[in-house]
PyMOL commands that place a pseudoatom at each C-alpha (Angstrom):
pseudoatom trace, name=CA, resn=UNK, resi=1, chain=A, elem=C, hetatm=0, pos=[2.273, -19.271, 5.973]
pseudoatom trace, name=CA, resn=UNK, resi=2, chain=A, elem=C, hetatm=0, pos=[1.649, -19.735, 9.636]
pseudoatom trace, name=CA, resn=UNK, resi=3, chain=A, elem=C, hetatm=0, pos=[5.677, -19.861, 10.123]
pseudoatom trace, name=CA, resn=UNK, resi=4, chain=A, elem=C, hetatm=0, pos=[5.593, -16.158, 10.281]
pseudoatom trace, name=CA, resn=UNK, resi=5, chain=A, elem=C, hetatm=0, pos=[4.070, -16.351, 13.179]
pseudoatom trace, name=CA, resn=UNK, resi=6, chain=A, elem=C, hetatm=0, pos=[7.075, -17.361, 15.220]
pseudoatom trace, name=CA, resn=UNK, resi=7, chain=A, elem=C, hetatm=0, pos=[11.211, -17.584, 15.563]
pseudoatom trace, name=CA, resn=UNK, resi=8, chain=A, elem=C, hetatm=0, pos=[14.063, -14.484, 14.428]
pseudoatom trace, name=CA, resn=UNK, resi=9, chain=A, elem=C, hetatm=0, pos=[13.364, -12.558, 11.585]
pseudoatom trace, name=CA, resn=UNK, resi=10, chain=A, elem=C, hetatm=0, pos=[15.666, -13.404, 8.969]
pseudoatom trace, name=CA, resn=UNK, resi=11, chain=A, elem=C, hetatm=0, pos=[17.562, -10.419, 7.414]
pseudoatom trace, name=CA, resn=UNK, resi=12, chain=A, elem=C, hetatm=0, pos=[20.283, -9.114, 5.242]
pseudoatom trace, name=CA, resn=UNK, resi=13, chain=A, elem=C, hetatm=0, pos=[22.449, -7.028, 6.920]
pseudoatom trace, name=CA, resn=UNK, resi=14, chain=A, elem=C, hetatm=0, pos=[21.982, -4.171, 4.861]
pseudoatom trace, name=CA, resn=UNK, resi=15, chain=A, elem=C, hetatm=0, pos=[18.982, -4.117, 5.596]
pseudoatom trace, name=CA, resn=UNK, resi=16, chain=A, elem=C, hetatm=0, pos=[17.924, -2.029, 8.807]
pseudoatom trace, name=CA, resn=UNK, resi=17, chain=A, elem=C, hetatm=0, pos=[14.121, -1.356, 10.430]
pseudoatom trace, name=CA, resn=UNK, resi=18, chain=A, elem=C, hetatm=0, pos=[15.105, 1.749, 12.062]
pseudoatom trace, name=CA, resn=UNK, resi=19, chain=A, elem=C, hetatm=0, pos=[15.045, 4.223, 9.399]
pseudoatom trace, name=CA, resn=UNK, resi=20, chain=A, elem=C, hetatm=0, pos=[11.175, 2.846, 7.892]
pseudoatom trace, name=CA, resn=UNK, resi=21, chain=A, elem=C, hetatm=0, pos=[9.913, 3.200, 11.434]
pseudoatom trace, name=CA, resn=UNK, resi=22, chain=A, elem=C, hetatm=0, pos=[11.532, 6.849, 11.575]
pseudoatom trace, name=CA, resn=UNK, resi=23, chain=A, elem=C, hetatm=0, pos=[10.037, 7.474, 8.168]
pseudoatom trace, name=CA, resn=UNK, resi=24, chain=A, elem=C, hetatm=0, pos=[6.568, 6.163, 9.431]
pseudoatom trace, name=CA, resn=UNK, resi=25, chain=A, elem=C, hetatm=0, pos=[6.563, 8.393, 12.384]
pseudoatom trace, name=CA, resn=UNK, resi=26, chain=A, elem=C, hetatm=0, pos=[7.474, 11.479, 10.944]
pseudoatom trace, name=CA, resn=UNK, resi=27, chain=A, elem=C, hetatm=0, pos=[5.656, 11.353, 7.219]
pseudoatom trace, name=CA, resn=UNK, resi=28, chain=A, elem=C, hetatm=0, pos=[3.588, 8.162, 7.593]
pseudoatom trace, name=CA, resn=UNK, resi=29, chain=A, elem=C, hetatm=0, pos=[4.979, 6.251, 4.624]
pseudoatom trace, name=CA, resn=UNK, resi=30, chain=A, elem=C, hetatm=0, pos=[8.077, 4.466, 3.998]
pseudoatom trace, name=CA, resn=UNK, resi=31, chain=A, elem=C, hetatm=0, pos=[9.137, 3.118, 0.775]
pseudoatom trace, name=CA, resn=UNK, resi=32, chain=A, elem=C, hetatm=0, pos=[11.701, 0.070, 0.739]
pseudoatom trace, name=CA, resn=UNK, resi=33, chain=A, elem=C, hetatm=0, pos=[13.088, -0.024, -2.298]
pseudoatom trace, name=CA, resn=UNK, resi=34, chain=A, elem=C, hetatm=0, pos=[13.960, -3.816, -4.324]
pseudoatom trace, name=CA, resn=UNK, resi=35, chain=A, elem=C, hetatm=0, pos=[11.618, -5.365, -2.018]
pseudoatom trace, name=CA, resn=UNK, resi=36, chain=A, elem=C, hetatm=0, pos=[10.632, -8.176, -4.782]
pseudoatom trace, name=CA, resn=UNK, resi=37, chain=A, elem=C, hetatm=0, pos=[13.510, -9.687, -7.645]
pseudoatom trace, name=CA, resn=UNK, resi=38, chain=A, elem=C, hetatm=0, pos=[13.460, -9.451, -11.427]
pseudoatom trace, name=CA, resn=UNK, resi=39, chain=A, elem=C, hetatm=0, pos=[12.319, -12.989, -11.654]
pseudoatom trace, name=CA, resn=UNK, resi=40, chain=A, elem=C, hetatm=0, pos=[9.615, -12.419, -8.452]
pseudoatom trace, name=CA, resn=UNK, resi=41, chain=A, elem=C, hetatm=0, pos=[8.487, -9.401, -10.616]
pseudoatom trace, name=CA, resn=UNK, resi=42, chain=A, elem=C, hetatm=0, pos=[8.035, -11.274, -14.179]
pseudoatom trace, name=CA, resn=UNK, resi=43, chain=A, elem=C, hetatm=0, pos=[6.151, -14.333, -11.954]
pseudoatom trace, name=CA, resn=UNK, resi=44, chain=A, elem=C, hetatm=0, pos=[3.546, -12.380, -10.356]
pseudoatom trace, name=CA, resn=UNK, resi=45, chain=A, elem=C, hetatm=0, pos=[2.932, -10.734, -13.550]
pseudoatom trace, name=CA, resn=UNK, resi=46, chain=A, elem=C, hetatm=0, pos=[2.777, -14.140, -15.220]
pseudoatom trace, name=CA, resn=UNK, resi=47, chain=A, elem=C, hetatm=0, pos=[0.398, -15.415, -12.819]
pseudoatom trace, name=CA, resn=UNK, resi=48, chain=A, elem=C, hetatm=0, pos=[-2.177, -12.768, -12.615]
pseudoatom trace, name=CA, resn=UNK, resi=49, chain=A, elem=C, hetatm=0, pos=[-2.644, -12.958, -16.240]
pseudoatom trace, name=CA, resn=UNK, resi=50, chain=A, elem=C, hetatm=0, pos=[-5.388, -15.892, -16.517]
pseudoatom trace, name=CA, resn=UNK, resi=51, chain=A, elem=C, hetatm=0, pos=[-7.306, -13.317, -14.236]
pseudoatom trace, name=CA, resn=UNK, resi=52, chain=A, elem=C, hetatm=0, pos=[-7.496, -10.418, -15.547]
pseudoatom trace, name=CA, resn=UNK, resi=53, chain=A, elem=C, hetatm=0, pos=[-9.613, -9.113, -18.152]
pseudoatom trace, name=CA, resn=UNK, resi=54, chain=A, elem=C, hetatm=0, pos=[-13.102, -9.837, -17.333]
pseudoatom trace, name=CA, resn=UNK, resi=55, chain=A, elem=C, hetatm=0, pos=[-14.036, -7.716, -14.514]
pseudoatom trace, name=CA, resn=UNK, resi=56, chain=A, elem=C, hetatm=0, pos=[-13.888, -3.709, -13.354]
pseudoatom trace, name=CA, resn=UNK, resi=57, chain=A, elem=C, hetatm=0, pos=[-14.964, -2.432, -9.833]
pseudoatom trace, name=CA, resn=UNK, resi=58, chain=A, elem=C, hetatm=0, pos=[-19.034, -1.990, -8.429]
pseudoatom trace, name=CA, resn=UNK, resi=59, chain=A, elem=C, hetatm=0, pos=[-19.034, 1.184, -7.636]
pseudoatom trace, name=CA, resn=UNK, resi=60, chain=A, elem=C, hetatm=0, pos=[-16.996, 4.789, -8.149]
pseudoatom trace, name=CA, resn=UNK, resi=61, chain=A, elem=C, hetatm=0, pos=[-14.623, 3.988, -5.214]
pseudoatom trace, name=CA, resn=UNK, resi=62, chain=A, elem=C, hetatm=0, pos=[-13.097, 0.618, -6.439]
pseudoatom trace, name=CA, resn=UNK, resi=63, chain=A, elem=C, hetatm=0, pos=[-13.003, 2.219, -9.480]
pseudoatom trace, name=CA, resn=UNK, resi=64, chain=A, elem=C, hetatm=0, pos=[-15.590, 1.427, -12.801]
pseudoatom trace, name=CA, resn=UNK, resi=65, chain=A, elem=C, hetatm=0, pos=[-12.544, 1.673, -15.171]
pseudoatom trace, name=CA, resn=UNK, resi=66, chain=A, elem=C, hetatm=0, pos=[-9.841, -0.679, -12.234]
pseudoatom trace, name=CA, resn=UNK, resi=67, chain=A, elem=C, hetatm=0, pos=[-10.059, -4.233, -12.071]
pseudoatom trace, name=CA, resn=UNK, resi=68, chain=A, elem=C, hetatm=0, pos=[-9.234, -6.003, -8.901]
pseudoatom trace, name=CA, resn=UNK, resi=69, chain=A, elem=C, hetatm=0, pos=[-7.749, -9.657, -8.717]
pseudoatom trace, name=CA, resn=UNK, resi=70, chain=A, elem=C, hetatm=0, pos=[-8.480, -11.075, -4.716]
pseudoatom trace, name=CA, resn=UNK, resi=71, chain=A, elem=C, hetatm=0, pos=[-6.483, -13.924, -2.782]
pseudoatom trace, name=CA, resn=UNK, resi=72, chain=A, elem=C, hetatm=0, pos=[-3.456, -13.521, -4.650]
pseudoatom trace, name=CA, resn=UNK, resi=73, chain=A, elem=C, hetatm=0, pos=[-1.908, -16.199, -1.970]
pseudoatom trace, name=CA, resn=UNK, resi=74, chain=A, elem=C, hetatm=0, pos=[-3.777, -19.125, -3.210]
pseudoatom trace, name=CA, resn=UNK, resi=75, chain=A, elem=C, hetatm=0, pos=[-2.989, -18.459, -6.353]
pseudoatom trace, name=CA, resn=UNK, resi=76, chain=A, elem=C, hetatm=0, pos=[0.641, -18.886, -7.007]
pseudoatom trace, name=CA, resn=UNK, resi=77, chain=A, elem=C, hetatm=0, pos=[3.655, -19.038, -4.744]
pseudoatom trace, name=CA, resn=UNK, resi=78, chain=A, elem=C, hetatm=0, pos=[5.023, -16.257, -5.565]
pseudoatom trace, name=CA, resn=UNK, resi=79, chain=A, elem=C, hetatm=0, pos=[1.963, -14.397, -3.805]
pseudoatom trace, name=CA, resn=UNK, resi=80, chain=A, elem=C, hetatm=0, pos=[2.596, -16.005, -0.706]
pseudoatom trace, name=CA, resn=UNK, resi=81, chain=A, elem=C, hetatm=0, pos=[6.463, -15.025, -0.832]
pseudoatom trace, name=CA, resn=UNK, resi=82, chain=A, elem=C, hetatm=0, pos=[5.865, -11.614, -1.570]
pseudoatom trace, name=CA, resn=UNK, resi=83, chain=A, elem=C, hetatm=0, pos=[3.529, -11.237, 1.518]
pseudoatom trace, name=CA, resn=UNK, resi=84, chain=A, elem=C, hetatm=0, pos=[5.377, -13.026, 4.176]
pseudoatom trace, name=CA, resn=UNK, resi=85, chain=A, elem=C, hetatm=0, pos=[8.961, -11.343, 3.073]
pseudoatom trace, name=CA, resn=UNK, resi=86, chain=A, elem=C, hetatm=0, pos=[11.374, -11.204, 5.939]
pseudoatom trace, name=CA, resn=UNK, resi=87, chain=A, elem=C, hetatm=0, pos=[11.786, -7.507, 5.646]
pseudoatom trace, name=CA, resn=UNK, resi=88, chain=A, elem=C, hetatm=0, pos=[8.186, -6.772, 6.043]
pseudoatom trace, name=CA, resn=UNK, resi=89, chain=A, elem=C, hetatm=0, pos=[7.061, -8.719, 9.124]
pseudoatom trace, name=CA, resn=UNK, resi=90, chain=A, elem=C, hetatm=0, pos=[10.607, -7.470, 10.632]
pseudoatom trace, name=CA, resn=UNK, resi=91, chain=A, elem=C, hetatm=0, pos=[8.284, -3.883, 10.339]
pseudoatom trace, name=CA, resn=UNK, resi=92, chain=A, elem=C, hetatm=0, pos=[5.118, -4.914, 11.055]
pseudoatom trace, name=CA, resn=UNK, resi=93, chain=A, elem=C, hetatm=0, pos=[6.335, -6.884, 14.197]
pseudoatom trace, name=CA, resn=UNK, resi=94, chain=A, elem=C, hetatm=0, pos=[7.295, -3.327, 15.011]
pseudoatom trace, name=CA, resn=UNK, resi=95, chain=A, elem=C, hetatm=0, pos=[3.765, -1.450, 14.606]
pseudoatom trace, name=CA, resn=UNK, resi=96, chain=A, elem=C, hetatm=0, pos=[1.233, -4.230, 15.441]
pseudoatom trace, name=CA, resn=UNK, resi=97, chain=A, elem=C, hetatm=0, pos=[0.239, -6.568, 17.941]
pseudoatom trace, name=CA, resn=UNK, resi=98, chain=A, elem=C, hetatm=0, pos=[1.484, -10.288, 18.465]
pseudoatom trace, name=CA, resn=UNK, resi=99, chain=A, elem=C, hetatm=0, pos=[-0.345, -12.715, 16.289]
pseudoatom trace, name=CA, resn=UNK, resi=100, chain=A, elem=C, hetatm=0, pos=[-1.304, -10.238, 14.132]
pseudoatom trace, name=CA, resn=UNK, resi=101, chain=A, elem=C, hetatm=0, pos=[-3.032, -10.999, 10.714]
pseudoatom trace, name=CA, resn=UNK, resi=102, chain=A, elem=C, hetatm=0, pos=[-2.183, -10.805, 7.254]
pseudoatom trace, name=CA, resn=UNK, resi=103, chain=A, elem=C, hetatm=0, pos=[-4.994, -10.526, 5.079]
pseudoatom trace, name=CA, resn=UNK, resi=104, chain=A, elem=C, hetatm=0, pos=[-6.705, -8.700, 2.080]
pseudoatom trace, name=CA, resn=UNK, resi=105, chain=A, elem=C, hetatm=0, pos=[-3.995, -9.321, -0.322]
pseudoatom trace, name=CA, resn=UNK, resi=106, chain=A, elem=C, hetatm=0, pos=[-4.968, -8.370, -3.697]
pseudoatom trace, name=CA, resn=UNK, resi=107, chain=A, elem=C, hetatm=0, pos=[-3.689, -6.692, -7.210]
pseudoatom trace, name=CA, resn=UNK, resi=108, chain=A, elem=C, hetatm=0, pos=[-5.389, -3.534, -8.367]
pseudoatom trace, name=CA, resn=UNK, resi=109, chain=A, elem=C, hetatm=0, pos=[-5.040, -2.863, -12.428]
pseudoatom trace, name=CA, resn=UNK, resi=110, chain=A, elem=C, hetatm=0, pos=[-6.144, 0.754, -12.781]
pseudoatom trace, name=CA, resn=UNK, resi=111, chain=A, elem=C, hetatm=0, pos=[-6.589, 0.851, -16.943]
pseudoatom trace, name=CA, resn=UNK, resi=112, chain=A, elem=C, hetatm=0, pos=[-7.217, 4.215, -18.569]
pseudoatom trace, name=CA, resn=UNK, resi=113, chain=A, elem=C, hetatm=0, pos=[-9.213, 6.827, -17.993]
pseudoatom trace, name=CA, resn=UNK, resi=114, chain=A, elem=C, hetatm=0, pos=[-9.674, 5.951, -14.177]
pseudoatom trace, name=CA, resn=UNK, resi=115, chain=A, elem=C, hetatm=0, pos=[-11.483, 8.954, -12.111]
pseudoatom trace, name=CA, resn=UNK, resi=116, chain=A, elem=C, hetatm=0, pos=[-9.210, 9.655, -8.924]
pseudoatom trace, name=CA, resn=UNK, resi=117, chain=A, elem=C, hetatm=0, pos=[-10.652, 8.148, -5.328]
pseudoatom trace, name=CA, resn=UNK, resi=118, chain=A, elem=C, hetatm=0, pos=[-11.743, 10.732, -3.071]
pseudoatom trace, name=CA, resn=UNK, resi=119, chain=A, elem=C, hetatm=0, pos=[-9.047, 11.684, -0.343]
pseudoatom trace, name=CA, resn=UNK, resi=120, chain=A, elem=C, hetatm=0, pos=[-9.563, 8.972, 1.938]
pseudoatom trace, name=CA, resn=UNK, resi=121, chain=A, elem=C, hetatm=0, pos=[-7.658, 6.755, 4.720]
pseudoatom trace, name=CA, resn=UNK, resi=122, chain=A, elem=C, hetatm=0, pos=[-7.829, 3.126, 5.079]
pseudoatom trace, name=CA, resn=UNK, resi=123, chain=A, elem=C, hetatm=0, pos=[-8.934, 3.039, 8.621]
pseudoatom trace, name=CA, resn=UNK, resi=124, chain=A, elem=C, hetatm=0, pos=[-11.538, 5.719, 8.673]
pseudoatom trace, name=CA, resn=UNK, resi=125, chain=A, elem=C, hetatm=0, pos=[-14.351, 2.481, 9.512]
pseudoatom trace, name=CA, resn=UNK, resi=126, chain=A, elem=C, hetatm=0, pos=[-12.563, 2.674, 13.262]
pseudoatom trace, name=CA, resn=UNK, resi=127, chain=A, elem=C, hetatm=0, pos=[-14.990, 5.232, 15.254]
pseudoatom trace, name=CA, resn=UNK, resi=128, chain=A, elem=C, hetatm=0, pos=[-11.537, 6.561, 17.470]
pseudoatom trace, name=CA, resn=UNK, resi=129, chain=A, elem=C, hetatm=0, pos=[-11.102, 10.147, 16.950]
pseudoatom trace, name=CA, resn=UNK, resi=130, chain=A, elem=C, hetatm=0, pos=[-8.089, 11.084, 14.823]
pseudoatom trace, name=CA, resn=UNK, resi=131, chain=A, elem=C, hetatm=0, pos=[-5.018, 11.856, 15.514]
pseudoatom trace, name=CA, resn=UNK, resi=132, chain=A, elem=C, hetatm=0, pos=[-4.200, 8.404, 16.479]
pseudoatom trace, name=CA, resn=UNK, resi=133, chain=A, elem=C, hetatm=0, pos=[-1.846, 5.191, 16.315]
pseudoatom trace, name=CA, resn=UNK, resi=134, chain=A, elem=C, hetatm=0, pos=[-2.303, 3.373, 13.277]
pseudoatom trace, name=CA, resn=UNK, resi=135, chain=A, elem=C, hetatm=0, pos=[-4.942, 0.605, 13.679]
pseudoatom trace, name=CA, resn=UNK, resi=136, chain=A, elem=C, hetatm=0, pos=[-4.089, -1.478, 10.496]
pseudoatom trace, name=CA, resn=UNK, resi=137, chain=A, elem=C, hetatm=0, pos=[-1.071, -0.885, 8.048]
pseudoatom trace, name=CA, resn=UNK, resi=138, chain=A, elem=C, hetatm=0, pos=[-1.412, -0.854, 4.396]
pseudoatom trace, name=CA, resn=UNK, resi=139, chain=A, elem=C, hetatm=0, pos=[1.539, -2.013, 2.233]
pseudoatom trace, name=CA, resn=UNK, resi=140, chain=A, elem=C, hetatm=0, pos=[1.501, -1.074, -1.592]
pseudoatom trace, name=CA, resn=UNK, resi=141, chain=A, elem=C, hetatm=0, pos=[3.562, -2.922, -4.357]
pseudoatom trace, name=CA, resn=UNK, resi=142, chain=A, elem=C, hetatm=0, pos=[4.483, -1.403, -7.213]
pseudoatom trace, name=CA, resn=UNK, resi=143, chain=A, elem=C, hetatm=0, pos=[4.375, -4.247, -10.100]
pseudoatom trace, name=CA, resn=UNK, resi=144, chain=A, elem=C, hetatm=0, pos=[4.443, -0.686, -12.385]
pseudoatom trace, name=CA, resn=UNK, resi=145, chain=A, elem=C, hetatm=0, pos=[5.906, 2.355, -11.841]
pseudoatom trace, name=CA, resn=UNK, resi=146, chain=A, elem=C, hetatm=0, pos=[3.581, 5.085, -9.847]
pseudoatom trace, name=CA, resn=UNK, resi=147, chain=A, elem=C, hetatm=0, pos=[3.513, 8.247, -12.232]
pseudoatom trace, name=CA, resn=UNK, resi=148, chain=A, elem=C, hetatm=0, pos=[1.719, 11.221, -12.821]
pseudoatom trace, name=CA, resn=UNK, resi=149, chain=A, elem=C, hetatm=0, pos=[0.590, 9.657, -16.211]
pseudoatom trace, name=CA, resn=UNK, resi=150, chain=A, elem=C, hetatm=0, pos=[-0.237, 6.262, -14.756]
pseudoatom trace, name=CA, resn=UNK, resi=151, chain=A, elem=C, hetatm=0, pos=[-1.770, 7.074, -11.499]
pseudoatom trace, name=CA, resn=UNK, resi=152, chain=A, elem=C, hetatm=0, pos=[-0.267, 5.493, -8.593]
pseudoatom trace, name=CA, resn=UNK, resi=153, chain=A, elem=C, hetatm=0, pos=[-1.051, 6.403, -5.371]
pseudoatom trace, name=CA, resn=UNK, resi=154, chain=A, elem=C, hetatm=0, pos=[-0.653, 10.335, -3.693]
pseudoatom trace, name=CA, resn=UNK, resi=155, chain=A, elem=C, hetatm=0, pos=[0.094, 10.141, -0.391]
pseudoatom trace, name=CA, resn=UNK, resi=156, chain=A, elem=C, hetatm=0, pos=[-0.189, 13.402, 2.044]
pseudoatom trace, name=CA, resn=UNK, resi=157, chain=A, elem=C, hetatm=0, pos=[3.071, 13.716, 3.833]
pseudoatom trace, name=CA, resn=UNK, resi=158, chain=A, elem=C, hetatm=0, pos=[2.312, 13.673, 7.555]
pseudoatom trace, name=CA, resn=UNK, resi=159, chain=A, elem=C, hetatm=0, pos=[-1.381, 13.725, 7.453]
pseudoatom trace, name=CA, resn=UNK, resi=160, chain=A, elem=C, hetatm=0, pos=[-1.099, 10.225, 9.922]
pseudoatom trace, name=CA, resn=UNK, resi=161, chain=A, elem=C, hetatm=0, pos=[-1.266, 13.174, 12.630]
pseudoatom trace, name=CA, resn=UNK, resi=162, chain=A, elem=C, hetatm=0, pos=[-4.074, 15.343, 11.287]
pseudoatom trace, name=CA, resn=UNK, resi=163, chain=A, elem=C, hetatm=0, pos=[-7.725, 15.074, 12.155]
pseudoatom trace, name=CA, resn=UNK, resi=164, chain=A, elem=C, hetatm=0, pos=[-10.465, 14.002, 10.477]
pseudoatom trace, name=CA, resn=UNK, resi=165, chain=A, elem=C, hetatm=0, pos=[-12.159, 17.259, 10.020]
pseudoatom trace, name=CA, resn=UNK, resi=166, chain=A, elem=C, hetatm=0, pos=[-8.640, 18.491, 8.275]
pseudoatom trace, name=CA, resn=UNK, resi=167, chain=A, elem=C, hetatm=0, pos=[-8.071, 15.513, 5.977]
pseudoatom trace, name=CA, resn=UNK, resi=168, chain=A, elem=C, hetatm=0, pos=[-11.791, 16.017, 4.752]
pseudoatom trace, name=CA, resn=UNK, resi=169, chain=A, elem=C, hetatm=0, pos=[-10.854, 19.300, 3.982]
pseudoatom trace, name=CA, resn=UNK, resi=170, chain=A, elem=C, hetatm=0, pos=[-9.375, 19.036, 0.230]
pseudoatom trace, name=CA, resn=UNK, resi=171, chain=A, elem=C, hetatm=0, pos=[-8.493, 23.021, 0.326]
pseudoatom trace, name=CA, resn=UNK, resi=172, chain=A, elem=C, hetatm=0, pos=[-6.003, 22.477, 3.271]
pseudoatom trace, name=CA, resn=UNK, resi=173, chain=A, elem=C, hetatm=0, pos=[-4.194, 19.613, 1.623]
pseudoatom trace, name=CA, resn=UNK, resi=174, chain=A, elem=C, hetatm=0, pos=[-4.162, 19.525, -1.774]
pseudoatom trace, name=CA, resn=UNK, resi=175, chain=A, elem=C, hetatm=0, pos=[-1.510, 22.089, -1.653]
pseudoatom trace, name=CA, resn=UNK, resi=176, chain=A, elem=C, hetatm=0, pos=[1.073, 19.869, -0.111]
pseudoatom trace, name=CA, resn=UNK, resi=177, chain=A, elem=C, hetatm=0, pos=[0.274, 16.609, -1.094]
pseudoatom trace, name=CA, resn=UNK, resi=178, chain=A, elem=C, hetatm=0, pos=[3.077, 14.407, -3.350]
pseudoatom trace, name=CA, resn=UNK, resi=179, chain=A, elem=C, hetatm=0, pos=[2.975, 11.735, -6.057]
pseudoatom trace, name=CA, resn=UNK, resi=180, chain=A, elem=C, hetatm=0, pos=[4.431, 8.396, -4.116]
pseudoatom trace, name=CA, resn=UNK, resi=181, chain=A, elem=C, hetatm=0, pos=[6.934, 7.706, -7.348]
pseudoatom trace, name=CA, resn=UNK, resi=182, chain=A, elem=C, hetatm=0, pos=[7.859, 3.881, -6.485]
pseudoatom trace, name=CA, resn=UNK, resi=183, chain=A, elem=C, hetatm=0, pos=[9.279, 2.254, -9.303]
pseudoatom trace, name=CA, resn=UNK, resi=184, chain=A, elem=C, hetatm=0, pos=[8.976, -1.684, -10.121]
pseudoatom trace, name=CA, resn=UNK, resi=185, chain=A, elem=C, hetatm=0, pos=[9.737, -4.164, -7.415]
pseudoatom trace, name=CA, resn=UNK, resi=186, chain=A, elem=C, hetatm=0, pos=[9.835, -1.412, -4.713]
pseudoatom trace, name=CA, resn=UNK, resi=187, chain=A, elem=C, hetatm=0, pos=[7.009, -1.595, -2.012]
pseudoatom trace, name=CA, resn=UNK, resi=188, chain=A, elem=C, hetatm=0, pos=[5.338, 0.804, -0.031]
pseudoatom trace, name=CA, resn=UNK, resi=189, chain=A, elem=C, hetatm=0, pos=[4.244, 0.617, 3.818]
pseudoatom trace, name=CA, resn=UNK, resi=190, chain=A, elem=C, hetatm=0, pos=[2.193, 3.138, 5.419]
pseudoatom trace, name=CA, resn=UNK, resi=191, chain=A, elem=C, hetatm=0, pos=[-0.458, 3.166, 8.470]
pseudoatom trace, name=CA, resn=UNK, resi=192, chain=A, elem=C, hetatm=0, pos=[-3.565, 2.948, 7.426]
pseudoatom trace, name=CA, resn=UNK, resi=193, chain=A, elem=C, hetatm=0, pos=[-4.781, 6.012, 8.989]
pseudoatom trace, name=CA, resn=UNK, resi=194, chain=A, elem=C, hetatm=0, pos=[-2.787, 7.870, 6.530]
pseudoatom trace, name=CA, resn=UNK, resi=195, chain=A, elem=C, hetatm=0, pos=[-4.435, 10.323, 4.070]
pseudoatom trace, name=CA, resn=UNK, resi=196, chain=A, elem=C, hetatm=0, pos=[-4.272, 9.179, -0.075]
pseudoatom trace, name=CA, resn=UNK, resi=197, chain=A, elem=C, hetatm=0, pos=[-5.848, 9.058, -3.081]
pseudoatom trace, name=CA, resn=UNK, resi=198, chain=A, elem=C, hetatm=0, pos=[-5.696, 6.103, -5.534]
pseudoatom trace, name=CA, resn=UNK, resi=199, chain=A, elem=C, hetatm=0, pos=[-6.444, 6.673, -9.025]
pseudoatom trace, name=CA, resn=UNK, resi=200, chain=A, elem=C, hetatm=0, pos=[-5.075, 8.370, -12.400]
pseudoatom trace, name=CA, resn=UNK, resi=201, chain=A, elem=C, hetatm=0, pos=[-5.665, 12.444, -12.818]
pseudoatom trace, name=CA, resn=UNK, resi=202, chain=A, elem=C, hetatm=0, pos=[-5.460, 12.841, -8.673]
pseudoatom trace, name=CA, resn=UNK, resi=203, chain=A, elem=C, hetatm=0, pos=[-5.374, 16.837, -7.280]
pseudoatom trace, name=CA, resn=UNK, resi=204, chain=A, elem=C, hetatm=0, pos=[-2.021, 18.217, -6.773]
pseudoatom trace, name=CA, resn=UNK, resi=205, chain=A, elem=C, hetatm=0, pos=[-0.315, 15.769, -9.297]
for i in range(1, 205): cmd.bond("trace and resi %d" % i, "trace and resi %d" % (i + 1))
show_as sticks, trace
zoom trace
């Protein structure tokens, strides 16, 4: 994968960078929809099955009732496709440093009866006080579709700009937080210093 690192971004002409970075700098999020094929889709499904089955989270935040399948790159190219897409560095080249580093890819199954995560942001391990640039950005695939019923993720419109103090604060933002709905093969990029849950039965769904 180290060919990422270097030469022009390779892109469709329909596709344009501009609007996701608006999107990220005013709510924090930006969807792009068809980001993986039909046949992209059925693979990665197809090659995550040998893996899944035997295993559900440590602890309340990775979820006792989730199971979570690591290094999906060395495990199928399809993995290593999906993370190095054209459209998706043409972003991140955008956001983040030079050189920077693509890591901690990995497939989340949430099964039923999943308790909701706590409202929390990706990059709350960074002491820097809040509101700040985004350190780190987290990118979200939807292999299903993110509903109310299945979980998902709930993202808090704008809350890349809040503090600390307010995200912590459930009273202030459960009121205007929203359901991500991403259907299958669309993907999901948003800094990591912005505000979600992760989980089925999450406030304000």
């Amino acid at each position: 994968m180290t060919e990422y690192l270097t030469g022009p971004r390779r892109l469709a002409p329909s596709f344009d960078v501009e609007p996701h970075l608006a999107r990220l700098d005013q709510d924090g999020f930006t969807i792009v929809e068809g980001y993986v094929s039909g046949d992209q889709l059925a693979s990665f499904r197809e090659g995550l099955k040998p893996y899944l089955g035997s295993y559900r989270g440590r602890n309340p935040f990775e979820g006792l009732a989730t199971e979570r399948v690591y290094t999906l790159v060395g495990r199928g190219k399809v993995y290593e496709e999906i993370a190095s897409d054209q459209r998706l560095l043409a972003i991140l080249d955008r956001l983040l440093a030079p050189n920077y580093l693509l890591s901690a890819d990995h497939a989340i199954c949430i099964y039923p009866g999943e308790q909701a995560q706590a409202v929390h942001f990706d990059d709350a391990f960074y002491p820097f006080p809040r509101p700040r640039r985004a350190i780190s950005i987290s990118v979200i695939g939807a292999v299903d579709a993110f509903t109310p019923e299945n979980g998902g993720t709930v993202l808090y419109r704008g809350s890349h700009k809040w503090s600390s103090e307010r995200i912590h604060n459930l009273a202030a933002v459960t009121a205007i937080c929203s359901l991500s709905r991403a259907e299958p093969t669309a993907t999901e990029l948003t800094g990591a210093d912005a505000a979600r849950i992760v989980g089925t039965g999450a406030p304000g769904v």
